[in-house]
C-alpha positions as CSV (number, residue, x, y, z in Angstrom):
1,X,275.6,72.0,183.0
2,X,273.8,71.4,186.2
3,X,271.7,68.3,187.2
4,X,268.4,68.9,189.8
5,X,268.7,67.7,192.8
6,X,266.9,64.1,192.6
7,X,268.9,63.3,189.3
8,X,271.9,64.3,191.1
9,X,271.0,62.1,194.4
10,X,270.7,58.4,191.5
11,X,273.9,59.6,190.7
12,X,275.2,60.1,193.8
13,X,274.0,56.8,194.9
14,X,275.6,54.9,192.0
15,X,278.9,56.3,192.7
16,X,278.4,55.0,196.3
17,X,277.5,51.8,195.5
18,X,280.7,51.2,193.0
19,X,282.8,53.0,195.8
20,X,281.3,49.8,197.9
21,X,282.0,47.4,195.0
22,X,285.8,48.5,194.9
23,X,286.1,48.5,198.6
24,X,284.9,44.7,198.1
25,X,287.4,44.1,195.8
26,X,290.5,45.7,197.7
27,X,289.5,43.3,200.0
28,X,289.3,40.6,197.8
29,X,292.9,41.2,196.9
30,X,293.9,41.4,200.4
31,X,292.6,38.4,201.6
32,X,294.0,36.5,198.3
33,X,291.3,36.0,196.2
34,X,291.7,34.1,193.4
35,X,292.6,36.3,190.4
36,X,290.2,35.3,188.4
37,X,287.2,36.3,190.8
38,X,289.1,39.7,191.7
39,X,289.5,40.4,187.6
40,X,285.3,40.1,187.5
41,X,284.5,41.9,190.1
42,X,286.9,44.8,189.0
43,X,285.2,44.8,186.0
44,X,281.8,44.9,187.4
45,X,283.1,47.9,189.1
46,X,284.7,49.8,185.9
47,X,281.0,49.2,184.1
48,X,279.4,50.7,186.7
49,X,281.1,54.0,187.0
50,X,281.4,53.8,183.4
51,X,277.2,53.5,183.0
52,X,277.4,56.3,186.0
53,X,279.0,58.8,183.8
54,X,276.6,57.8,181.0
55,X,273.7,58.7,183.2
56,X,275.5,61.8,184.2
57,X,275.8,63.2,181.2
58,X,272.4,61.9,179.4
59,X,270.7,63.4,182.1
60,X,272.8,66.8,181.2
61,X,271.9,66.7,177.4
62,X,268.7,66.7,179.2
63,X,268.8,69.8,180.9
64,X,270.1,71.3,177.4
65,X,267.2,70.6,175.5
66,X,264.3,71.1,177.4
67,X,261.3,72.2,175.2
68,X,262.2,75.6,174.4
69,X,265.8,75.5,174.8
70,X,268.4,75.2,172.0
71,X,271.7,74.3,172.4
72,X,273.9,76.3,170.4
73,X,277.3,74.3,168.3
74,X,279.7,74.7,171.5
75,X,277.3,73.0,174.4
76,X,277.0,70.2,171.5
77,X,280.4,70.3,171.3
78,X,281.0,69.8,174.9
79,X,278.6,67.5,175.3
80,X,280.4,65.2,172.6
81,X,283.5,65.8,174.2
82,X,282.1,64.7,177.7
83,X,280.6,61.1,176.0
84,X,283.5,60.7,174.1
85,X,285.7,60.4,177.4
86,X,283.7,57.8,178.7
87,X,284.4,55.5,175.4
């Protein structure tokens, strides 16, 4: 499945921003941050990637079925697979 470029580049920038978000909270921990703040923002972090990988595979599924195009049973199939790992 490939992505064009400027679906690939919101993904890209996502990523980046959770990879900021996690950076924040390393340094949270580091500086001895109260747990309770550190446990929010960590989870702030996991929903992000997890609505990243969302976007990265909706935005595959769209790539399969553009007009014309019919995915046959394994693409489904992988495609299940792929949103079923981010459950």
């Amino acid at each position: 499945m490939q992505l064009d470029a400027e679906s690939m580049t919101a993904i890209r920038n996502r990523t980046k921003r959770a990879h900021g978000h996690l950076g924040k909270v390393i340094s949270m921990m580091d500086e001895g941050a109260d747990c309770e703040d550190v446990a929010l923002q960590l989870s702030a972090v996991i929903k992000a990637l997890q609505r990243t990988g969302v976007v990265l595979v909706t935005d595959g599924m769209k790539a399969c079925f553009e007009p014309g195009r019919d995915p046959d049973d394994a693409e489904l199939r992988h495609l299940q697979k792929l949103f079923l790992s981010l459950a």
